[in-house]
N, C-alpha and C positions, 0 to 999 in steps of 0.2 A: 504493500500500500504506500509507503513510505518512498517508493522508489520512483510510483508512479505519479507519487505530486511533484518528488525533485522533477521528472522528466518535463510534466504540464506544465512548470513554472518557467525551466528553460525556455519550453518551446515560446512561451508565453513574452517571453522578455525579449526572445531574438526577431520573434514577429514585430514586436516593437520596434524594436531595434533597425530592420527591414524598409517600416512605412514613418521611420521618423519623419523624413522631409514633407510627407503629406499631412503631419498633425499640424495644428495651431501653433505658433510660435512659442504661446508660454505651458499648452500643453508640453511640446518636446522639453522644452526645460524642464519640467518636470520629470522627466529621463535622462536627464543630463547624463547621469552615471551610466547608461547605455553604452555612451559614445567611447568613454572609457575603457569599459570593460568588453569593447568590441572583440576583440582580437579572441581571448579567454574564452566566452562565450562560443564563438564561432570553433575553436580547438576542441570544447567539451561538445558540444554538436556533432562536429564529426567522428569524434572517439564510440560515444553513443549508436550513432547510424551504422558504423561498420558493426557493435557487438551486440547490437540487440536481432540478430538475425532470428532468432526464434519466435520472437514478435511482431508481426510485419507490420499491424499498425501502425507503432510507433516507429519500427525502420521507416516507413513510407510518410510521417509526417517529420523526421527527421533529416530524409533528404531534401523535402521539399525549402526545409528552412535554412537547411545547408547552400542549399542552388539558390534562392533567394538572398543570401548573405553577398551573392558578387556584384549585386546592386553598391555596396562600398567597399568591397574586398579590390574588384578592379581599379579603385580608386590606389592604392599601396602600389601596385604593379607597374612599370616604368615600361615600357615597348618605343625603344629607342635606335632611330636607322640612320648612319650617316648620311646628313644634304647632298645628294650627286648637283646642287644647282648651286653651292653657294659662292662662287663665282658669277655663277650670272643674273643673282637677280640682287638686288637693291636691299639692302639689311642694315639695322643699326643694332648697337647695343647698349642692355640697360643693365641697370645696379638698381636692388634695394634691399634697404639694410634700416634693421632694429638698432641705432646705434645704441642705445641704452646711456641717453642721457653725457651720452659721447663723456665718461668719465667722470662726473662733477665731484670736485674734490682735490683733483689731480693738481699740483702746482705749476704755473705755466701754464695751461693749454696744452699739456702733453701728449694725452689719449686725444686728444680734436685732431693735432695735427698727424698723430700715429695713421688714428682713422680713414684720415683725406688720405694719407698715401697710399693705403691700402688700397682703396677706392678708386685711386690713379692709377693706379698700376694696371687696373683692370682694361684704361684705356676706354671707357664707359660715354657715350653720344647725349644719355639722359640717366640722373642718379636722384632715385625716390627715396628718402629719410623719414625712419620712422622714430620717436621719441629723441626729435630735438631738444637740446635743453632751453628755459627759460633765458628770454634775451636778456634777462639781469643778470642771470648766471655766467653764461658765452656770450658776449653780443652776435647778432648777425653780421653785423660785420666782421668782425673774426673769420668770422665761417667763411663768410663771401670768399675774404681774401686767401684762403686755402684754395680756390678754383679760381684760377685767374682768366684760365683759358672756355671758360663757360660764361656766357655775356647773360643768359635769361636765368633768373631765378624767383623763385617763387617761395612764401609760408604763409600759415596761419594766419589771417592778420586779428584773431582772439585770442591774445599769445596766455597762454594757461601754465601753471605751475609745473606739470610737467604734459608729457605725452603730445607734445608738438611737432609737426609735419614740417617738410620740406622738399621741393621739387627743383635740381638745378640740371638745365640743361644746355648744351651748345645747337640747337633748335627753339624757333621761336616759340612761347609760349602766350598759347590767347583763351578768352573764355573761363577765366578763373571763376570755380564757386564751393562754397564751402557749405558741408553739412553736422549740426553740431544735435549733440541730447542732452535734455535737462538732469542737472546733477552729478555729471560724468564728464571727466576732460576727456574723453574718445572721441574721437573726429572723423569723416573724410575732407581728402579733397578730389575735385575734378576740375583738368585740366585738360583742354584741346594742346597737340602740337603740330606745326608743322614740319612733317619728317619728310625734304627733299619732294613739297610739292601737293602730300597725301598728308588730311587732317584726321589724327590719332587721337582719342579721347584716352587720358590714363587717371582710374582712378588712384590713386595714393588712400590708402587707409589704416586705420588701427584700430579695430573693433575691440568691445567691449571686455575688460580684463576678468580673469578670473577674481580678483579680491583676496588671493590669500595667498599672504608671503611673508607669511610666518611671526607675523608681530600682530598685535589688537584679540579678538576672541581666542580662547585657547580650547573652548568645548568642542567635542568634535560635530556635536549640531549646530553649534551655530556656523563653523564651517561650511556643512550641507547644505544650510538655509544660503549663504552666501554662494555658494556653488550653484546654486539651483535661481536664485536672483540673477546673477549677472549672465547666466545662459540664458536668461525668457530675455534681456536689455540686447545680448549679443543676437541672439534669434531675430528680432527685431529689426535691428539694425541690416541682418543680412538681406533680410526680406526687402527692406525699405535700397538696399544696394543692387539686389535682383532687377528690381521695378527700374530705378536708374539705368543700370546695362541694359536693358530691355527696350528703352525707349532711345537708345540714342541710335542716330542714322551713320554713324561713321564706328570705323573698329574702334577695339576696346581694348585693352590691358588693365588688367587688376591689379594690383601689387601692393603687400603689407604684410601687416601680423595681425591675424583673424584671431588668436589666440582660441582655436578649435582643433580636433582632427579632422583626421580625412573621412571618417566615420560620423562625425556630429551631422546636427540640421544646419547649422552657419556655413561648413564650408558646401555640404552638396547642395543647398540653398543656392548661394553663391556664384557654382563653380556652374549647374544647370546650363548645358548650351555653351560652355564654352570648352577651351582646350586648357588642361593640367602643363603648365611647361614643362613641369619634372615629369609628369608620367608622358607626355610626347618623345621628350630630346634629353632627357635624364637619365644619370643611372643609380644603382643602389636603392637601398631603403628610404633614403630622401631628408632626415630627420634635421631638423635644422633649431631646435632649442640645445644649449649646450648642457644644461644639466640632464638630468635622468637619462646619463650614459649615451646621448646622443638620439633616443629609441622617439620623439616627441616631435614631429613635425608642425610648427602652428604659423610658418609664413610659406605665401604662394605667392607666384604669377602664374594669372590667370591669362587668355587672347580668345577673342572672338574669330570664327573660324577663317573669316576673310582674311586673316594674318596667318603665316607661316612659322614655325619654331626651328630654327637652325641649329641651337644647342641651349643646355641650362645645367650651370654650376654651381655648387654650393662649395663655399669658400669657408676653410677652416680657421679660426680666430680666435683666440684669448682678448680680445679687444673690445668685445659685447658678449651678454649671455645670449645671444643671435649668429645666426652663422648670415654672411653676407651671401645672395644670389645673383647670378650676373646670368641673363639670357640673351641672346643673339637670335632679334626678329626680322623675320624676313615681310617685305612689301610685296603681296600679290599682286 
């Protein structure tokens, strides 16, 4: 008896889990922990399906939840084929990076100007910053003067304590607009470029944090309740960013720190209709948070199909708890 409510609870949870993107915003949050425990869930699934051959049942609702899990399982998997064309067609490339407050603390400007050279190196056309420091803290001009060779740049202009945006490009930049939520420094922005003739809309974003890092409640409920809050704000947010990409008439590029998986409703909210850079032109597991051993992926670019993906790297760094991404987009 006992076995067969662990099993119905499974099946119960992974089904969830499956039709997340189709619930209500703060319903899925309210499953937040799904997105989580995605991986696990989908393991004990299939361990299940293979041993319960003697009951076909539940074999038979076990596969079915199993096949249903590659609704976000293909989402992990990279299928990535060298450009036979990138010589002839028209490509630039982008950076974006979590800088993580580009150091604040450091004496001099140390980790800013570490940062910029890192980011140079990469030799980057347009470079999207996530958690700018406050311009009392770094001025922008500091910053500016770190890219000499980039004449258009763009931030915030509701410069918030932290969690600030920045877009610097050597392509002109038009059409700035910003979208902000009540009680939360988390931002977008959008921004048209034009890249060699063709206007590319790129959002730049930092959706809604998880809240808990490790200072303020110490109960492990109110953790939960915090966990479960800022996923129905982040949900939200994706949805209201969906509808944006949705409605614009020119390609798109996504790029930030969605602070989700590739299993939550934010990023297949999000991601709906468009191309995974790392799962296109990527390789490995993708993971791009530096703590928990690398294993946590929560920044992406994203491209609407009209665009091509030539390659997508993630850049290893002690310089942000972020690993930097740098893609090379090709102009259809």
């Amino acid at each position: 008896m006992f076995k067969h409510v662990l099993f119905l609870v499974l099946l119960v949870f992974t089904g969830i889990l499956i039709i997340l993107p189709n619930l209500s915003a703060d319903m899925a949050g309210n499953f937040y922990f799904l997105s989580l425990l995605a991986w696990p869930l989908f393991i004990v699934d299939i361990i299940i399906w293979f041993f319960v051959k003697k009951e076909c049942i539940w074999q038979f609702f076990f596969m079915v939840v199993v096949l249903g899990c590659f609704t976000w399982v293909w989402n992990y998997i990279p299928f990535s084929w060298p450009s036979a064309n990138e010589k002839l067609k028209q490509q630039f490339t982008l950076v974006s990076w979590n800088v993580d407050n580009m150091g604040v603390g450091y004496q001099n400007y140390t980790r800013m100007h570490q940062q910029s050279q890192q980011i140079l190196a990469q030799r980057p056309d347009i470079i999207c910053i996530q958690e700018r420091p406050h311009t009392n803290v770094i001025s922008w001009d500091s910053i500016q003067s770190c890219f000499p060779d980039y004449p258009y740049k763009i931030i915030n202009s509701r410069e918030d304590e932290v969690l600030n945006l920045a877009v610097i490009s050597k392509y002109p930049l038009l059409n700035h607009q910003e979208y902000y939520y009540d009680n939360t420094y988390n931002k977008m922005m959008a921004i048209d470029v034009n890249v060699k003739g063709t206007i590319i809309r790129i959002f730049n974003v930092h959706l809604q944090t998880t809240g808990i890092n490790g200072a303020g409640d110490t109960e492990s409920k109110n953790h939960i309740n915090k966990l479960k809050d800022n996923a129905k704000l982040r949900n939200h947010q994706a949805g209201d960013l969906h509808v944006l990409i949705s409605s614009s008439r020119v390609p798109v590029i996504v790029c930030g720190d969605f602070n989700d998986t590739r299993s939550s409703y934010a990023y297949r909210t999000v991601s709906n209709g468009l191309i995974d850079c790392h799962k296109s032109a990527g390789k490995g597991w993708g993971g791009t948070y530096n703590k928990f051993r690398n294993l946590v992926k929560i920044d992406y670019i994203l491209c609407t199909k009209d665009l091509g993906v030539n390659s997508y790297e993630l850049k290893d760094t002690e310089l942000s708890d972020h690993k930097m991404q740098k893609v090379k987009i090709e102009l259809n």
